[in-house]
N, C-alpha and C positions, 0 to 999 in steps of 0.2 A: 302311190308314189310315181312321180313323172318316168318313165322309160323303165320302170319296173312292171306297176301292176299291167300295164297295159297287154306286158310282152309276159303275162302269164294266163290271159283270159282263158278258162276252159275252152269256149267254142274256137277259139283261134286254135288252140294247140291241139284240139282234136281234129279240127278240118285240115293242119296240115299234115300229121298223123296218117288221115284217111288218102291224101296226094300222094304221101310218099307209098303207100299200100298200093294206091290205086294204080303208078306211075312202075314200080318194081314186077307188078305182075308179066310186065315185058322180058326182065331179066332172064338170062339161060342159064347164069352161075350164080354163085351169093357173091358180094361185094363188102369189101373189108371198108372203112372207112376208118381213120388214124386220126384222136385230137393230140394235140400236142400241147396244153395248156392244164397245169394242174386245176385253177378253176374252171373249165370246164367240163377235169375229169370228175369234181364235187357236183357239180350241179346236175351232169347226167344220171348219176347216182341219186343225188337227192331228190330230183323231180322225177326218178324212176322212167327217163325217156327210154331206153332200152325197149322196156316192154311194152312201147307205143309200136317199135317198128319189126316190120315183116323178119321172117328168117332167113332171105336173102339180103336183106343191109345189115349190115354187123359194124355196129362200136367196137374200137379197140384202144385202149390207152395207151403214150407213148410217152416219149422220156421230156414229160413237162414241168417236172417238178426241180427246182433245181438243187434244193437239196439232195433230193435222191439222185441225181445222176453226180453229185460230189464225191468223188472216189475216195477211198479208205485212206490213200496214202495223202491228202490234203488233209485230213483229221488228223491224222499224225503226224504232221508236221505242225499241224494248230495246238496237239496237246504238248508239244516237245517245247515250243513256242510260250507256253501257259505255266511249264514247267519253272523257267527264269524268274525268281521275287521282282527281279527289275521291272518283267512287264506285263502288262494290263491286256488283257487279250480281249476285244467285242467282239459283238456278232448278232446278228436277229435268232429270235429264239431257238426257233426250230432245231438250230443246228447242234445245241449243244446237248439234245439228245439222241445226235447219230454215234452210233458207236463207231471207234477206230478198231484197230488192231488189237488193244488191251484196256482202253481204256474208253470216255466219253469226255466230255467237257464240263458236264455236268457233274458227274462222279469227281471229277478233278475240280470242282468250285465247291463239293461238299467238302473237299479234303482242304481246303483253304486257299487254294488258286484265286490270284484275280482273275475270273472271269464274269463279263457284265454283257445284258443283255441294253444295245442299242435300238432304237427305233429307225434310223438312218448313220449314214455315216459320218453326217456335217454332226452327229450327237458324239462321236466317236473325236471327230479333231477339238469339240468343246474341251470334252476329257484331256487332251494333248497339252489344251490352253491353261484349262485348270492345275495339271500335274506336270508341270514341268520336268520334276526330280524323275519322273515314269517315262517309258518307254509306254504308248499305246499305237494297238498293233491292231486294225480292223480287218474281220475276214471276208474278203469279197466274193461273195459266193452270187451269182443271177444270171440271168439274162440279159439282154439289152435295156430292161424295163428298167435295173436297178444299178445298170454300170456308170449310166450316163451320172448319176448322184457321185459315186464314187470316183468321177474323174474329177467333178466338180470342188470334194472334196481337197484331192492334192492339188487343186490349182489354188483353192484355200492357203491352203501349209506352206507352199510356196511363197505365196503374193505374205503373210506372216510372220515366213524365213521359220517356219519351226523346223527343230531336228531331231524330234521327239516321237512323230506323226508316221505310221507305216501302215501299208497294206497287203496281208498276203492276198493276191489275186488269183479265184480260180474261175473268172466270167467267160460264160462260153455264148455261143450266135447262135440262134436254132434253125437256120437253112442250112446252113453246112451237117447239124445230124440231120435232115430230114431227106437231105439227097442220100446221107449216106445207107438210112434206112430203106430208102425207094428202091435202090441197088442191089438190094437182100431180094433174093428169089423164094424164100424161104415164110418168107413174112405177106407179101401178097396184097400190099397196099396198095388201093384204086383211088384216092383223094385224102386230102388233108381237109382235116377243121383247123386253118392257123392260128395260134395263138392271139388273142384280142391286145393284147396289154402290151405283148413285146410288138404287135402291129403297129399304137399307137406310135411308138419309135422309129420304124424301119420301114414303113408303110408297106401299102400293098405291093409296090415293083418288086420289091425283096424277093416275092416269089416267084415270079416271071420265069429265071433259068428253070427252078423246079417243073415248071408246066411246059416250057419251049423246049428245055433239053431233053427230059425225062418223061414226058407224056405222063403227067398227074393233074387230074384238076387239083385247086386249089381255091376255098373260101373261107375269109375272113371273118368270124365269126361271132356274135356277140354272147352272152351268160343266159341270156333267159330260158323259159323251154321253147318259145318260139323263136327267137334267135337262132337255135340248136337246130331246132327241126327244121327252120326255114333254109337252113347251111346242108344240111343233110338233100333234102331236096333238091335245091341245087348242085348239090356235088354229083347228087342221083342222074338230074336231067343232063349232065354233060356229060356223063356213062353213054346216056343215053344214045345223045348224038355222036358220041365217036369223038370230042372232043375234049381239048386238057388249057383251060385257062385261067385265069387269078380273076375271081370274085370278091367283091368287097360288100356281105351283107349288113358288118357294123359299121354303116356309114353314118352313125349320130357320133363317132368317136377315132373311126381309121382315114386316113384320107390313104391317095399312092401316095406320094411323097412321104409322108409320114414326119416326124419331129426333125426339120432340121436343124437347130440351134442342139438338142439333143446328139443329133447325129455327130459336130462339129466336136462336142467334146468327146465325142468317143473317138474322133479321128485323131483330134491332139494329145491327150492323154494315154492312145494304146494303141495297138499296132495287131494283125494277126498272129497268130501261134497254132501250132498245133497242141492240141490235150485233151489229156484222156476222160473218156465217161465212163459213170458206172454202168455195166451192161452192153457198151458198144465198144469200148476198148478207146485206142488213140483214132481221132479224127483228125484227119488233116484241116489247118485252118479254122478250125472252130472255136479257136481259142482268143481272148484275148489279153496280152501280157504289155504292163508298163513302158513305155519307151525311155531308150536309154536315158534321155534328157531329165527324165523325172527318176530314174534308178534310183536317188537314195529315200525314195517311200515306200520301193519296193522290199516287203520284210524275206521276202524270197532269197536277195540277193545281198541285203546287206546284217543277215542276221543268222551265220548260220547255225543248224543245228544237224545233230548226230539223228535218222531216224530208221525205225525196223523197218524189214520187211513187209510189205505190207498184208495182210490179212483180213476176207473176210468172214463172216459171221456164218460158223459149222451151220450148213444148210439152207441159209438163206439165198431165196431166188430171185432177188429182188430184181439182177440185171436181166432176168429174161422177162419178168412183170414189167421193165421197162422201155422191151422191144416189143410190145406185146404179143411175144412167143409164150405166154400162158398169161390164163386170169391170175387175179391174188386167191382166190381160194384154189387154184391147181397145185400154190406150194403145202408143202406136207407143213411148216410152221404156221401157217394162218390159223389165224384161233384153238393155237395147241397151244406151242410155249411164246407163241408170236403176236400179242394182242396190245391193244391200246396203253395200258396200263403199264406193261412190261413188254416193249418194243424190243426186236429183236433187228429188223432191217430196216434200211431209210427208209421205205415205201410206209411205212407203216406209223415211223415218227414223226413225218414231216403233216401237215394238215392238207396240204394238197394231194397226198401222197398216194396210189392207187389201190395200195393193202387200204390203207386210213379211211379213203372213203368207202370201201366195202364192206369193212368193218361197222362203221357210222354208220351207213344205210340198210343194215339187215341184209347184204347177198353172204351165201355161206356153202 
């Protein structure tokens, strides 16, 4: 398959394998290196690149998953939301096996909830057009990759005149955690693998402050094992040199610029905010929230609801698994009461999820 098998040839992925072996022997310390993309936390796993590379480069998974970094009290305000016969709650699947504070969305669509699993969101305003008597209420949960849809949507419902049509939004930007992870001394992050997907949106410049302000290199990075290792490499040889700049190794699919027709409805449709992740707490800016002009699609604001405190899951680690301040088997739940089957934290429900792929790949 075109851009696949290629970027998986044995000799390729072993010769670069052998570069980053050969090129790290220079090293004085080990070097942490940070993806932030849950597929490419799947694929390091699956293609078992880890144990291509020396014990001075070190993988570490970061908060790429966006379900997982979706805090408890966004779930609960989606189950309290679920709660109303009036309205239809969507969502892509993943989400409606994270647990909230008491509940799931799932357990609450056993109990007779509308809830419906969407493929996008323009599937979600369908639903609006079709049931007018309903309230449909979509949960905006992503990145950049998936918010640009979701703007596209309310400009839908608009141009329509529905009044039916709502979004809780919890879309957050992933430069804003990645400087704020950079900033942690604790954590010890020497380069970033950028996400490939949210790149195709925001292009390579995005990361530019991270490397100009913060002395990090930075490569864009594509899914295969050579894509992987050729990002690695790279990140390696600007260790080398004492230098921190934004590399663009998936260039069959990132340009710098990145989507601007994309870009444009993220700038019309929302505005920054600050909000919280699971595991890093409130970031500043990272957020982003409806502008006023379109406030009545926001379900935030025009629906409200009573919710608890928020809570989460007795013992789950999930927000330090997503700083990578521990692997997913360092939490005491991984494969005890915490497993595929019977999910206990996001990491582990979501598919991209850092427990999930650990699990799926035999590390234990």
């Amino acid at each position: 398959m075109r851009f696949q098998d290629e970027y998986r040839a044995r000799g390729l992925v072993q010769g670069l394998a052998q570069s980053i072996r050969g090129e790290a022997a220079a090293l004085a310390v080990p070097l942490r290196f940070m993806e932030v993309c849950g597929t490419h936390t799947m694929a390091i796993a699956q293609f078992g690149l880890k144990t291509l590379l020396p014990e001075t480069v070190r993988l570490v998974s970061g908060p790429g998953c966006p379900v997982c970094v979706t805090p408890v009290g966004y779930l609960d305000h989606a189950l309290a939301l679920a709660g109303d016969p009036v309205n239809m709650v969507t969502s892509f699947g993943d989400l409606l096996r994270v647990p909230g504070s008491c509940s799931s969305l799932m357990e609450q669509r056993a109990c007779g909830r509308d809830v419906r699993i969407v493929y996008s969101a323009l599937d979600a305003l369908t639903l609006a057009v079709q049931h007018p008597d309903r309230r449909v209420i979509f949960l905006g949960v992503g990145f950049e990759t998936t918010a640009p849809t979701v703007a596209a949507a309310i400009l839908n419902a608009e141009r329509l005149g529905l009044s039916n049509f709502f979004v809780l939004a919890s879309h957050k930007t992933m430069p804003a955690a990645m400087a704020a992870l950079t900033v942690d001394p604790r954590l010890q992050i020497a380069g970033y693998i950028c996400p490939a997907h949210v790149s195709t949106v925001i292009g390579g410049e995005a990361y530019r402050p991270l490397a100009e302000q913060h002395g990090i290199p930075c490569v864009v990075t594509g899914f295969e094992p050579a894509d992987v290792l050729q990002g690695v490499l790279m990140l390696l040889r600007q260790r080398l040199a004492g230098e921190a700049r934004v590399e663009i190794q998936y260039r069959r699919a990132v340009t710098w610029e990145g989507n601007r027709r994309a870009q444009e409805l993220l700038q019309q449709v929302f505005e920054p905010c600050d909000a919280p992740w699971r595991g890093l707490g409130q970031i500043p800016g990272s957020g982003l929230a409806i502008r006023d002009r379109f406030g009545r699609f926001d379900a935030g604001r025009v629906l409200p609801v009573e919710l608890p405190e928020p809570r989460e899951p007795a013992g789950c680690r999930c927000g330090e698994v997503l700083t990578g301040s521990i692997a997913p088997e360092d939490c005491p739940l991984f494969h005890t009461v915490c497993r595929p089957e019977t999910p206990v934290g996001a990491c582990m429900v979501s598919s991209e999820g850092s427990c999930a792929a650990a699990s799926r790949y035999g590390v234990r």
